[in-house]
C-alpha positions, 0 to 999 in steps of 0.5 A, spaced: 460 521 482 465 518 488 469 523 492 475 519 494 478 525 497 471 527 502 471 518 503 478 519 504 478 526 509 471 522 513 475 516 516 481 520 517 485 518 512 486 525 508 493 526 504 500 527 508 506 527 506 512 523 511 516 529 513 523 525 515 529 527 510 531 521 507 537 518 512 545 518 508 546 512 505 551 507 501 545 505 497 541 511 496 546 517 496 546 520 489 540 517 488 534 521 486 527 520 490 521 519 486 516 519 490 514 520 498 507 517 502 505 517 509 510 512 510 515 512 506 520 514 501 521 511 494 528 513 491 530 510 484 535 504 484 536 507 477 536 500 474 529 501 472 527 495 475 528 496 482 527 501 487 529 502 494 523 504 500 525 507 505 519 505 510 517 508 517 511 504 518 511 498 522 505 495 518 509 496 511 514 493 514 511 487 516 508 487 508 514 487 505 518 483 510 514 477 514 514 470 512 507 469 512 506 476 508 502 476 502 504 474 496 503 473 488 500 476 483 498 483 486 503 484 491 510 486 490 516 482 490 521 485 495 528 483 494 532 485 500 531 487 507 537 492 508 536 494 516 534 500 519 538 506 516 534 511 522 528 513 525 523 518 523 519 524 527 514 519 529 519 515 533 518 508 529 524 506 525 527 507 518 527 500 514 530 500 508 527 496 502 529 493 496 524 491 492 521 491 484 519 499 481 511 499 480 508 505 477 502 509 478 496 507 474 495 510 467 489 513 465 483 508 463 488 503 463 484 496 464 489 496 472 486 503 473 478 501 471 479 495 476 483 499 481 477 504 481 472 499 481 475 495 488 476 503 491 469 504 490 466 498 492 471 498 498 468 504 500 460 503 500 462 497 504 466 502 509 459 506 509 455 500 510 460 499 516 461 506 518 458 504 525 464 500 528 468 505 527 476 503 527 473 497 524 470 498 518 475 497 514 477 491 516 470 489 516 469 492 509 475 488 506 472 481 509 466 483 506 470 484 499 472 476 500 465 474 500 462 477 497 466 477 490 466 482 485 465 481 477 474 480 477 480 475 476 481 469 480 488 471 482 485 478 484 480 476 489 485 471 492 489 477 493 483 480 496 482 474 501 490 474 502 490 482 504 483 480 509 487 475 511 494 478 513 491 484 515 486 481 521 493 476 522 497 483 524 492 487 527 493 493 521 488 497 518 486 496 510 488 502 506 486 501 499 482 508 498 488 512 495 489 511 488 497 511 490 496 505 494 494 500 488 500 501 482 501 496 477 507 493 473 509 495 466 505 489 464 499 493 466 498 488 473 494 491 479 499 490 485 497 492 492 502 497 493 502 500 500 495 496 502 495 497 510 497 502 515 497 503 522 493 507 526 
């Protein structure tokens, strides 16, 4: 059986919460969170539709806001950009994101089986590269471009775009967390939160 937490923990990549308060804001006051990450905080639009993210890493906000970043299917439609509302402790800014809400994978769902199975395999790929250290992940997602998995063509374009965008901004891939891969109440797989900075 796969260990995503010890697979996690042996590339540096174990659960942690980011620690910032959520700053006043216009937008965001009286409005409840409904989720927190590494580098990020998710509070409700209340629409049920949209969220607003508050992001803190300069790879997530390049993601959701670069002209060329990845988009279709898989990835998320972001809707505005409404500037920096703070800094977080590590010193990087607070962007403030408008985008769709997406939702934790349900279990067995069909998003969820695929969503393991691409963790999975992107893991054995991070073993086979384990010797190039920071590098592996990004080696071990251009393996997952070329060497396709039994998946939707859109799905592996996304892969490819991922691959491509993340050599292009010099990010890492972090698709070993569940929480990173969500899906949309059509049941869509979307790359969430794919990258991160080291």
């Amino acid at each position: 059986m796969f260990d995503l937490a010890a697979a996690r923990e042996a590339i540096g990549r174990q659960a942690i919460i980011l620690p910032d308060p959520v700053p006043p804001h216009p937008l965001l006051d009286g409005k409840a969170e409904i989720g927190r990450g590494e580098y990020s905080v998710v509070i409700d639009k209340g629409d049920g539709e949209r969220v607003y993210k508050i992001v803190s890493s300069p790879a997530d906000y390049f993601l959701y806001t670069a002209e060329d970043r990845p988009r279709g299917e898989h990835f998320p439609v972001v809707y505005a950009d409404h500037g920096i509302i703070g800094r977080a402790v590590s010193g990087y800014p607070l962007h403030l994101i408008e985008m769709e809400r997406l939702f934790p994978l349900a279990d067995d769902s069909p998003a969820a089986e695929l969503a393991k199975r691409l963790i999975e395999y992107y893991w054995s790929s991070c073993q086979q590269w384990s010797r190039l250290g920071a590098d592996m992940g990004r080696i071990a997602l251009y393996h997952l471009t070329v060497h396709p998995l039994a998946i939707t063509v859109s799905l592996q374009q996304a892969l490819k775009a991922l691959s491509d965008f993340v050599e292009d901004y010099q990010v890492l891939p972090d698709i070993l967390n569940a929480n990173n891969l969500m899906m949309r109440k059509d049941g869509t797989l979307v790359f969430s939160d794919p990258v991160f900075i080291a």
